[in-house]
N, C-alpha and C positions, 0 to 999 in steps of 0.2 A: 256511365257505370250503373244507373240504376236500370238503364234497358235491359244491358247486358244482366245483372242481376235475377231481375223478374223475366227472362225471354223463356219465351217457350222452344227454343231449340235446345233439346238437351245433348247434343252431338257436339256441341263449345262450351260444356260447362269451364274444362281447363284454360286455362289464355295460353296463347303460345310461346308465350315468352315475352324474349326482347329488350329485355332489361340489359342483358350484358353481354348478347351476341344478336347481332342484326335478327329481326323476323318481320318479313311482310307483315302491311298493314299495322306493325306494336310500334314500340317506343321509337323516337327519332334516332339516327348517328350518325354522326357528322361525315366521316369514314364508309357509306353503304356500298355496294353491288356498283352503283353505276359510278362512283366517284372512284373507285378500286380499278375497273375498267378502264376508265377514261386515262386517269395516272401512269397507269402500266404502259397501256398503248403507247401514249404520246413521248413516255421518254426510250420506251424501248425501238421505237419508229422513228425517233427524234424529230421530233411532230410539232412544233412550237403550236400550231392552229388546234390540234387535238385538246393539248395544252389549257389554251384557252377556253374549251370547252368545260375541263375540268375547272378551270378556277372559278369561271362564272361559276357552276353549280355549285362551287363551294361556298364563294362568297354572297350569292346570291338565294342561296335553299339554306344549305348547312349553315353556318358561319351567322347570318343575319338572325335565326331564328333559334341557336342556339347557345352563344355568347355576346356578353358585353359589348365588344367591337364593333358588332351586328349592327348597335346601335348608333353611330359613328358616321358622318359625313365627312368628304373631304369639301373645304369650299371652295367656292372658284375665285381661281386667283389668273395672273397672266399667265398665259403657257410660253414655252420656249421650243424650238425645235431640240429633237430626241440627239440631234445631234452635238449637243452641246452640254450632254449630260456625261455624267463623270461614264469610263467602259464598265462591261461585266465585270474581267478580271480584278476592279478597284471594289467591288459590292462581294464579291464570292470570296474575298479575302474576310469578310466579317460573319459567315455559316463555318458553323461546326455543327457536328452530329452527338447527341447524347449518351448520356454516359450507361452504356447496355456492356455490360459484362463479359470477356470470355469465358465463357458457363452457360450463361443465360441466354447468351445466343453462340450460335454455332461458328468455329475457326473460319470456316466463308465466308460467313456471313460478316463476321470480324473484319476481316481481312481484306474484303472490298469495302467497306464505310471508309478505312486507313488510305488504302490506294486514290479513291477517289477522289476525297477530300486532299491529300496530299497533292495531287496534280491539279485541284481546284487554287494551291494555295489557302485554302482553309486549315480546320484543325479535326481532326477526330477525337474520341476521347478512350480508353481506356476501360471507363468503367472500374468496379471495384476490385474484380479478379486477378488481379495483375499482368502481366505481358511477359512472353514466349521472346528471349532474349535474341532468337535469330531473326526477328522481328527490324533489330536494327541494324543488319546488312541489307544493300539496296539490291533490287532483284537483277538481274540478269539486262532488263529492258529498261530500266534507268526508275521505274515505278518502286515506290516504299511503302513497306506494311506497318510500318511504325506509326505510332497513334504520337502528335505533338504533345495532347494532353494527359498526361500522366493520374490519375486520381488517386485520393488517399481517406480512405472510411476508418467505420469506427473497428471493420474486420481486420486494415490493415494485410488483407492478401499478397503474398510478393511482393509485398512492401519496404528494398533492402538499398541500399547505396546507389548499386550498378541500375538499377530502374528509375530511381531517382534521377539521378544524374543526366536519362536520357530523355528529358524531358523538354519541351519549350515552355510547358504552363504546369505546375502542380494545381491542382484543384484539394480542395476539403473538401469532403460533401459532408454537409448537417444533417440536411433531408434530403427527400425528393416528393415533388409537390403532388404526385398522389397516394403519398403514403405517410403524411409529414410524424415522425416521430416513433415510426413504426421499427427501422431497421430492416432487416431481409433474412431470406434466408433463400440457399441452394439446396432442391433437393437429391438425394444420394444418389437417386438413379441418374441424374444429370452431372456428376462428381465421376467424368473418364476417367483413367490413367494419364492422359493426356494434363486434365482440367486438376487432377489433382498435382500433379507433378510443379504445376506454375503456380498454384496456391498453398502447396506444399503442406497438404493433407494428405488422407487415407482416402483411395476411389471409396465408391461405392456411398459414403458416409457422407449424411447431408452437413452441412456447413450454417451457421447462423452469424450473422453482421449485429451485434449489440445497436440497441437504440441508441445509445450516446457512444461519443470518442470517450474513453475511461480516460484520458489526459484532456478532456474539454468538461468542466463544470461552471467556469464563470467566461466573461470574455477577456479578462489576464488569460487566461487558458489557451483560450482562441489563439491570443498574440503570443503566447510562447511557442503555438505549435508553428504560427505561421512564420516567426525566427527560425524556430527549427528548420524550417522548407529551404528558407532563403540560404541558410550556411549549408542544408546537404546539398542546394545547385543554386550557386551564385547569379548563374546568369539566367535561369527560369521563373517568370514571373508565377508571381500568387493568388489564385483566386477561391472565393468560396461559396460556395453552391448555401443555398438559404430558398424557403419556398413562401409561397403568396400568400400570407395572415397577417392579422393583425396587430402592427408595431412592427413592421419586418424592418420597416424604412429604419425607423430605432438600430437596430439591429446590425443594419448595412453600413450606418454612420462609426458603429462600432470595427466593423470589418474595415472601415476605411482607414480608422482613426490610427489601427493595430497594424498600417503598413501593409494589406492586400492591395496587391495591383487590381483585382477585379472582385464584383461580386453577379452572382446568376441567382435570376427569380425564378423559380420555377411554377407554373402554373398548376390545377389539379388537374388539368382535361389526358395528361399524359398519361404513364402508366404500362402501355402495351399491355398486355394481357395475364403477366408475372405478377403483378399488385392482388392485394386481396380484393375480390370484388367489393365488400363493403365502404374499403378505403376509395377506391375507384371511385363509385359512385354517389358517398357521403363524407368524404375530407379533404380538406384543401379548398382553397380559393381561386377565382379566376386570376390570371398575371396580370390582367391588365389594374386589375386595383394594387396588387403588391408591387408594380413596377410604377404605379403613379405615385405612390407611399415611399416610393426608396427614391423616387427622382427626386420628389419636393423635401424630404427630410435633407437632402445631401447637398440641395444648392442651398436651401434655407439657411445650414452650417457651414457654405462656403467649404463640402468637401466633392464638390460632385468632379471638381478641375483635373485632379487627383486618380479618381478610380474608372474601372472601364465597368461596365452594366451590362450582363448579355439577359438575355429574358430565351423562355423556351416552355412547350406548352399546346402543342396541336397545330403550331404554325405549317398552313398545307400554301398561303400564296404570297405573292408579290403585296398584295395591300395587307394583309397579317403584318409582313415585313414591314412595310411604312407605316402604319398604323402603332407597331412596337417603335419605332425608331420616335415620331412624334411624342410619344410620351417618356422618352427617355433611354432608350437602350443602344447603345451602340454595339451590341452583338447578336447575334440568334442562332438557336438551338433548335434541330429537327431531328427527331427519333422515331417516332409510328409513320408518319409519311418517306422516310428513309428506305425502312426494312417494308414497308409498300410498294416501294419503287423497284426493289431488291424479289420482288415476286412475294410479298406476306399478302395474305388473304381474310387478315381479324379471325381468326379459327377460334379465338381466344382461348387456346388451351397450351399456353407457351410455358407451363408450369409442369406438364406432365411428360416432356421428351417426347410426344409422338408428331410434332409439329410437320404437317403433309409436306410442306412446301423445302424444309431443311434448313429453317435459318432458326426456330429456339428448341434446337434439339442436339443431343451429343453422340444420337443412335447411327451408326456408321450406316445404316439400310438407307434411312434418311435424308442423312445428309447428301448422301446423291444426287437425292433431288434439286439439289440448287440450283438456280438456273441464272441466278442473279449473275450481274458483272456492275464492274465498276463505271463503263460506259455510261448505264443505265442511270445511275447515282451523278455523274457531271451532267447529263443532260440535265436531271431535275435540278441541281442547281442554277444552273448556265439561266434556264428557262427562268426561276424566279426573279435572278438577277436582271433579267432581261423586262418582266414585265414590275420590276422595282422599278427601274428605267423611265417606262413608261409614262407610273404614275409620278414621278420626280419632275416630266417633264410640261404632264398638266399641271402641276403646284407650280411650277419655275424655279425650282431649284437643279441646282447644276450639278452641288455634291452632297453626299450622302451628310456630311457633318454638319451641313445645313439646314438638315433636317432634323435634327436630333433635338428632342425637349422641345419644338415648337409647336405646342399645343393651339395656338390661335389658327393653326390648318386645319384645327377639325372641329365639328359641332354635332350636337346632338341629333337626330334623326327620329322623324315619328316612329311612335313603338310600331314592332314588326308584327303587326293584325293579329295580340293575344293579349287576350282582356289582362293579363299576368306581367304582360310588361308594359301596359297603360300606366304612365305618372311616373316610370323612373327617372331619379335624376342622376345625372350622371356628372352634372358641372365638378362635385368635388374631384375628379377624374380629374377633369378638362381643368384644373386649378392651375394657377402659372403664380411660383409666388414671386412676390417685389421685392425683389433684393436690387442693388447698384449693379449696372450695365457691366462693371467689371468683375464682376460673378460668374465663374462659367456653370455654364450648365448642361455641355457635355466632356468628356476627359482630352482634354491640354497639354496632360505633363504626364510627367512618370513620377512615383513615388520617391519622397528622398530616405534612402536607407542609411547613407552613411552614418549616424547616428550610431547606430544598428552595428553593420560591416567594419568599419572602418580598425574601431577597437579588441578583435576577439580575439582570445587567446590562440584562436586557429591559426593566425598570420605569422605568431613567432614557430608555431610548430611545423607550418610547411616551409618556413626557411630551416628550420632545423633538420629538415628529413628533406632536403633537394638531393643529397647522393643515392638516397634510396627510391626518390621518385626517377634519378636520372637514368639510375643503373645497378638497382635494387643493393645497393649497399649497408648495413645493418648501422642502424644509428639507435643513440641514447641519447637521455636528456631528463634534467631536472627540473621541474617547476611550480613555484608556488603556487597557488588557484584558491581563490576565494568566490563566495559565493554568486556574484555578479558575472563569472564568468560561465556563459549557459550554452548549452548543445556543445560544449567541446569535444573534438573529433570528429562532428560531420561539416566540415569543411575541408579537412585535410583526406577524410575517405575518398569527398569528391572528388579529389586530385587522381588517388589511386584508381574510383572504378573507370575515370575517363580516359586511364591512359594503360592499364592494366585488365580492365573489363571485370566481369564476376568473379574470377579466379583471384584478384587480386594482387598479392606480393607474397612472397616466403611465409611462413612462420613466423613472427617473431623478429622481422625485417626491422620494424620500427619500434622502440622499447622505450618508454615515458612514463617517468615517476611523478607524482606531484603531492605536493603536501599542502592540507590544508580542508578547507569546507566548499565542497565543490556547487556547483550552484546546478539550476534543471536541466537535465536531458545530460546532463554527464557520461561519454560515450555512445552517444545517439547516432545507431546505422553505421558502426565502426566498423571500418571496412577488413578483408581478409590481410594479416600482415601487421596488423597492430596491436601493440601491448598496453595497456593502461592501467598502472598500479597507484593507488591512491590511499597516502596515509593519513585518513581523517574520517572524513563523513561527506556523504552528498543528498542534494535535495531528491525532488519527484524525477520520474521518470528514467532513473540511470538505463543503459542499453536499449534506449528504445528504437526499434527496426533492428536489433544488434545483426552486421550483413558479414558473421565473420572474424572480429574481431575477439579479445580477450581482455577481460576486466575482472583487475583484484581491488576490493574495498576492503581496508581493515582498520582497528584504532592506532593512532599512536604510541611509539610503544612507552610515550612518557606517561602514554592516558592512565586510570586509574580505575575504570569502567572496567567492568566485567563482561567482555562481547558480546556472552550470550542471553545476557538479560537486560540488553540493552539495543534500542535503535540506534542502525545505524546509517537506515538509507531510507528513502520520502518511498512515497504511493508510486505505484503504478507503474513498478519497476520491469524493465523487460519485454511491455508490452508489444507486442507485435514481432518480438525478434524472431528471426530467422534461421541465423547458423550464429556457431559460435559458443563462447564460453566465458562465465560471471563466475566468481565467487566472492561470500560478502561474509566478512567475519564477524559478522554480528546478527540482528532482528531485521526484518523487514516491515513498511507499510501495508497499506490494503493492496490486494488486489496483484499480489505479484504475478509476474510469467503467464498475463490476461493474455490471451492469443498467443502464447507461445508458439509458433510452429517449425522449431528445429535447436533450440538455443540449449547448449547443457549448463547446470548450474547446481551451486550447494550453497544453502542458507542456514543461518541458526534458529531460524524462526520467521515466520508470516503471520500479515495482519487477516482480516475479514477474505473471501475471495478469492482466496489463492490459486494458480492454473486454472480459472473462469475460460471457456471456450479456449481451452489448449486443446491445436490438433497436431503437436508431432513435438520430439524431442525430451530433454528428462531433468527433472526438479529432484531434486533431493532435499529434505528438509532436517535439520541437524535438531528438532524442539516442536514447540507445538505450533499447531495452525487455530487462523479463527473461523468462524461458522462462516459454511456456505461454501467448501473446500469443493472444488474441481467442480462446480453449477457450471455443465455448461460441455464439461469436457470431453471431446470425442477421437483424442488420439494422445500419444505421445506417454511416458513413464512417470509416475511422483509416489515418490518414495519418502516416508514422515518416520521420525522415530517418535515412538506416543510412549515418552515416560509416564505421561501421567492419565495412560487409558483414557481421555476422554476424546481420543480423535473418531472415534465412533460415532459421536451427536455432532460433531464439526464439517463431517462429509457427506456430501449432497449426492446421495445413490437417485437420485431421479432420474438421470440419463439411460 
């Protein structure tokens, strides 16, 4: 620095960069020109040997010199012949592809990650934008575009019954590990007709994902969302994305404790080129410390038996994979070597729609350019599975689950020739705690829900409406409901959108009164068809995902209360709903109709927040609202009566 300083060539006073797009001779990236090359050829050649060229480079240039891992030996232990190691197809069942957005990358691009992954027997993900419902009919050729894993943010995107439902894995995302706490946002030029239609917005108009779930404040939070997952799809496990800092392990024992089937660490190295660059390259932590933190906290509590662990995070080879698996993860995530493979070229300009190649862009000129195919995407799988293999069969292990959490296969390794990584230690990593042999310490079992399941009020209401499930026949019914009873009616929607689709049932098909103090999520994701009138009051989140349905909350009419100056229903009502129609005879919490994006409704009043990033649909307010009205709001109609003029200093004209 000081040469370059005092140099007498003044034709370099600029640097050329390199901080956040490759430039000869600057900063290091993992990802360069020849690693770019080498990837593409060999899966588009199907080139196992090419292959191999790239991983050496990776893990012998990139990978060693620029992550933790780097530092990492395997020992030598007995080897076994390759032939006695578990097949591909048993390894490619544990990759999925990360959670990238329809928006943020292009319907192709989309749409081969799904295909590929589904003939891998893997999973795809979704991402936060929600999914193109012709997505789950299978193609013509027996190939499916449907993503297994379904996600659910704090934007709540097409977030409705019928997507629920069609899920193998609901994910939460909390974060993502190069942006941890940040949120997102789409911008408008990237907001098609297409992209808007499925997130059921206004084109053009950018979209923002709030930093937190407004139904997530403590971890009760967590587990009433993640009940709510399990009653909108019985048979979809649950997992939730969480990123690599410190305490995360804390965190994961929590997601374990609340009944998720899985938890994903995400590392900071991720990102693709969507992330702010500051976050990119100053937030987040590596995975392999938040994956050694979440292994030892969970067997330490005797919950590791229990949950499934995917880790994800720049993973480009077969020893990444082992490497993750040794410290504890029984699944892995690949997103930037994915859309690599798929023809991405790090352009790093996946935020402005002009992406050369057509995979983060919605510009129809563009996306032409795709060249990617799903082929392309199995090979690189196939390949890593193959040299996972490999190294399984120099350790001597035969299957994957034997590998998992056993840290005595690896050891430290002299720092990689930079005075900067002279003297680290890394044993807290390499930690194995002592717990009793009968402690597992990777996932065993499945979660027990019945606890959960077994009791909800759901189960009497879909024996009560089987004529209308069988052969849409209009049914009633009376029922008490106290507060203990939570997320009523998304377990009975999932009945309807799985055998009815998004269209649902009639009108008014299903009719169900109940009396009494409802408890959270009270009509949560009610499907099209169903009525739900309620004489009493109900806690947080009444309609939230509302896919459809119809909800009347009023008092009693022995009450005594006066509705309109009185609550009558929790926070964070209506959040995220979609179609449909509430009316509540009374006051509202904070934060009502927060993402609204099609829901009609009329209240007597709102607390702080009201229609916060509302994009489509119409609030009517019967009274006054509290400060900070529509922050946020980029669609849809709210209508206030301001008896007492001061809705003026209440509404947030900042948009």
């Amino acid at each position: 620095r000081h040469k370059k300083a005092f140099s007498d060539d003044r034709s370099s006073l600029l640097e050329l960069g390199g901080h956040y797009q490759w430039r000869r001779g600057e900063e290091k990236h993992m990802l360069n020109p020849n690693a770019i090359g080498l990837l593409q050829h060999a899966t588009r050649s199907n080139d196992y040997a090419t292959f191999k060229k790239f991983s050496k480079h990776a893990d012998m240039e990139s990978t060693r010199q620029c992550t933790l891992r780097g530092l990492f030996n395997f020992k030598k232990t007995t080897a076994i012949p390759i032939t006695e190691v578990e097949p591909v197809e048993a390894i490619t069942k544990r990759f999925c592809t990360g959670a990238m957005s329809i928006g943020s990358i292009s319907r192709e691009a989309h749409e081969t990650l799904a295909i590929a992954m589904n003939r891998l027997g893997g999973r795809s993900n979704t991402g936060e934008g929600g999914e193109d419902s012709v997505r789950y009919i299978p193609d013509e050729n027996g190939d499916s575009r449907r993503s297994k894993i379904k996600q659910v943010a704090s934007g709540r995107f097409g977030v409705n019954s019928f997507y629920l439902a069609n899920a193998d894995e609901l994910q939460i995302k909390v974060a993502q590990g190069a942006k941890p706490g940040e949120g997102g946002q789409l911008p408008g030029h990237k907001v098609s007709e297409y992209i808007a239609k499925i997130r059921h917005s206004t084109p053009g108009v950018g979209l923002i994902s709030p930093p937190p779930h407004h139904d997530i404040y403590s971890i009760e939070d967590l587990q009433q969302l993640i009940f709510d997952l399990h009653t909108a799809n019985p048979d979809a496990r649950v997992s939730v994305k969480l990123v690599a800092e410190a305490g995360v392990g804390t965190i994961a024992a929590g997601v374990s404790k609340a009944h998720a089937e899985g938890v994903l660490i995400a590392g900071h190295d991720g990102g693709t080129g969507a992330s702010p660059q500051t976050s990119i390259k100053h937030a987040g932590l590596p995975w392999e410390l938040g994956l050694s933190e979440t292994q030892q906290i969970l067997v330490l509590n005797d919950l590791r038996g229990r949950i499934r662990v995917q880790v994800d995070g720049q993973l480009k080879t077969g020893r990444d994979v082992v490497i993750g698996g040794i410290l504890g993860a029984d699944e892995f995530g690949f997103s930037t070597t994915a859309l690599v493979t798929m023809g991405c070229i790090m352009m790093r300009k996946c935020h402005l729609n002009t992406c050369s190649v057509g995979i983060a862009t919605q510009d129809p000129s563009l996306r032409k350019k795709f060249t990617g195919k799903a082929d392309y995407v199995v090979n690189f799988f196939r390949f890593i599975a193959e040299e996972v293999r490999e190294i399984m069969a120099e350790l001597g292990i035969r299957e994957f689950d034997d590998l998992i959490g056993k840290v005595e296969l690896l050891e430290a390794e002299e720092a990689a020739g930079h005075w900067k990584a002279s003297g680290v230690d890394v044993s807290k990593i390499l930690f194995k705690p002592d717990v009793d042999e009968k402690v597992a310490i990777r996932n065993v079992c499945i979660q027990d829900l019945s606890g959960d399941m077994d009791n909800v009020l759901d189960l009497q209401l879909i024996e009560k409406s089987r004529l209308a499930l069988d052969d849409k026949t209009q049914v009633y019914g009376e029922f008490p409901i106290v507060n203990t009873d939570r997320a009523t009616g998304a377990m009975l929607s999932y009945h309807i959108s799985k055998k009815y689709g998004e269209e649902g049932l009639p009108a008014d098909t299903i009719q169900f009164g109940f009396k009494g103090s409802a408890g959270q999520s009270f009509g949560a994701f009610l499907a099209p068809g169903i009525t739900f009138g309620l004489s009493g009051d109900a806690n947080d989140y009444v309609g939230k995902g509302l896919s459809g349905g119809k909800i009347f909350i009023y008092p009693p009419k022995e009450s005594t209360l006066v509705p309109e100056d009185n609550i009558l229903i929790g926070n964070t009502v209506l959040y995220g709903a979609v179609s449909g129609k509430a009316f509540f005879r009374g006051i509202a919490g904070e934060r009502f109709a927060v993402r609204n994006s099609g829901a009609q409704t009329v209240v007597e009043g709102v607390g702080d927040h009201g229609c916060e990033y509302m994009t489509g649909g119409t609030v009517v307010v019967l009274g006054s609202t509290g400060r900070n009205f529509a922050a946020g709001m980029s669609g849809g109609l709210a209508y206030v009566l301001d008896r007492d003029s001061d809705f003026e200093i209440h509404c947030n004209k900042s948009g």
